[in-house]
N, C-alpha and C positions, 0 to 999 in steps of 0.2 A: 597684461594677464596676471592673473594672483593664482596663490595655492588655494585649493578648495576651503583647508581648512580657516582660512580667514573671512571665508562667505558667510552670510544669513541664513539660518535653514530654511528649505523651501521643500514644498512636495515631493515626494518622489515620483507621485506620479503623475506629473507635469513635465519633469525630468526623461521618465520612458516615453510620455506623448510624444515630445519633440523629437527625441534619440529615432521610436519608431515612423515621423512625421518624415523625419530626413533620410534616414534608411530608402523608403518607400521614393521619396525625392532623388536619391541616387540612385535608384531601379530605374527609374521611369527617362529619368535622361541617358543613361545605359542603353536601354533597349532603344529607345528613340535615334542613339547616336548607330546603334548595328543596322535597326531599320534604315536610315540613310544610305550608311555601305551597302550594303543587299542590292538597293534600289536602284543606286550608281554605280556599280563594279569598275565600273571604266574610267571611275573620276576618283578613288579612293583617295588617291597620294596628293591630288589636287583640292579636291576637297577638307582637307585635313583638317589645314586652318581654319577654314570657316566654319564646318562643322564643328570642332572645339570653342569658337567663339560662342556659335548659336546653342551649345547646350551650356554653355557658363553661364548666359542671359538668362535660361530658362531654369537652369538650379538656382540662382541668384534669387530670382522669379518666387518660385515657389517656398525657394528656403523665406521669401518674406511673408508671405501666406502664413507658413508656419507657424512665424511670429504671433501674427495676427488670430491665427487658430488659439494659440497659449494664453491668446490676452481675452479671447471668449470664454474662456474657462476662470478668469478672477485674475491671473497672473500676469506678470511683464517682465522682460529680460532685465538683468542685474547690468550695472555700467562696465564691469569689466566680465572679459571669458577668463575660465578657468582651467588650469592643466590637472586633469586626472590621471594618475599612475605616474607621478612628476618623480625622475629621482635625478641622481649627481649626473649620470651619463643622458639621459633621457629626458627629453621636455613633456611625455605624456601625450595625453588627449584632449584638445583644447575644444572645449565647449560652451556654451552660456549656459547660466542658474536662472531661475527665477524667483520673483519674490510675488507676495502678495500682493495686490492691488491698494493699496487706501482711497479714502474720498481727497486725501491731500491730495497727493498724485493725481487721480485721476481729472481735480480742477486744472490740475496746472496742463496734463498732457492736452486736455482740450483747448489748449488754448494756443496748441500748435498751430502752422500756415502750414493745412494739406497739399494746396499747389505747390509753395518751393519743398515741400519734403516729398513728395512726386517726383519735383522736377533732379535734385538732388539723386535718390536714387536712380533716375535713369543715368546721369551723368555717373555714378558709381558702376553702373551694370557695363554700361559703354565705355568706360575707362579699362575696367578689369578682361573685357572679352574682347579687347584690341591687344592690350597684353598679352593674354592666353592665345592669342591667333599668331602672335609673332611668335612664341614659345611654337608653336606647332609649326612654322615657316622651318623654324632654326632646323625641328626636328626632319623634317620634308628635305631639306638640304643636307641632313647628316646621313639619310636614308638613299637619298640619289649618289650622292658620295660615296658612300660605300661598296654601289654597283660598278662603278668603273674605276677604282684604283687598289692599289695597293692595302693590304692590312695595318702596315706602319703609317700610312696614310693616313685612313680612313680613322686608325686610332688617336695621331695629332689633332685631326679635325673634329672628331670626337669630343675628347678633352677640353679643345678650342669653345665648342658648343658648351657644354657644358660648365665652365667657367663664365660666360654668358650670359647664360639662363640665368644662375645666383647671381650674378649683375641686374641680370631684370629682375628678378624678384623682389631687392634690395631696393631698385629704383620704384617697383612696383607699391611698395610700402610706404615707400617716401610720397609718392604722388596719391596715395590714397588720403595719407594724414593731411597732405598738403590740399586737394580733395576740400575735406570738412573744414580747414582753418580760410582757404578764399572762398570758397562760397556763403559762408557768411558775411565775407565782406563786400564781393559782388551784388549781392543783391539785399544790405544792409540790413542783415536778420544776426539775431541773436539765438545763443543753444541756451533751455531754458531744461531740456533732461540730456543724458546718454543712455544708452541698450544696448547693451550687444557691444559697448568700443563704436557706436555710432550715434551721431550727435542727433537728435530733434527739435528743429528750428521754427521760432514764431517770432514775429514784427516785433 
């Protein structure tokens, strides 16, 4: 991630498109996530993880659309995201820029391999929403836990959890980079752009 001010300028309102593209994106797996509970009262706590997983798949989903909505408009994500309101204590608001399209670019983006970046992003959606399902496990266990014991308890195992979670998250980021650097070599492709801090791969 970089400070904004070392980016290219780009649109601003390409900038709101997406802002208001994801907003809308985070409504809509929201309410889809309540619709579920509603449906299944009796299965909340059980459901938890899955349902966390299944709306990760679906903002992940959409947040790509986005993209793709950005790049009908002339534009395409910058190679790294950027922290807005970045200061000494605070890392900001991490979002991507966009830049204009060239004819450069746009030769070479064609000459990606749609299958393996297809197939790539599923393996990204299905990596991250198996993550997110065991983060919801972790929290499912800290929820059950707290109905039958003790408060001094329930706050060790607490803590325990959540010392955890930043363990997965940690690991989470490792296996995402780790992710983009083997499957290029799995299936002997080369990244020929990045977007977004994700790589685009052709033969």
């Amino acid at each position: 991630m970089e400070n904004r001010r070392l980016q290219p300028k780009y649109s601003l309102t390409i900038k709101c498109l997406y802002i208001a593209l994801q907003i809308a994106n985070s409504i809509l797996v929201f309410l889809t996530l309540v619709t579920l509970f509603i449906s299944f009262p009796s299965l909340r706590v059980r459901l938890f993880p899955f349902a966390i997983a299944l709306m990760t798949v679906v903002y992940l989903f959409l947040r790509n659309i986005n993209y793709k909505i950005c790049r009908l408009f002339g534009y395409h994500a910058s190679p790294k995201l950027v922290d807005y309101g970045q200061t000494v204590s605070y890392d900001g608001i991490t979002l991507p820029t966009f830049e204009k399209i060239t004819e450069n670019y746009k030769a070479i983006y064609q000459t990606r391999h749609v299958g393996f970046q297809s197939l790539f992003y599923f393996f990204f959606m299905a990596l991250n929403a198996g993550l997110i399902a065991f983060y919801g496990f972790l929290a499912e266990l800290i929820f059950l836990y707290a109905k039958i014991n003790t408060q001094a308890a329930v706050y060790i195992y607490g803590l325990g959890g959540a010392v955890a979670i930043f363990l997965i998250i940690f690991i989470q980021i490792k296996l995402n980079k780790g992710l983009q650097k083997y499957f290029a070599k799995w299936f002997h492709l080369k990244v020929i752009l990045m977007e977004h801090e994700q790589p685009i791969y052709a033969k």
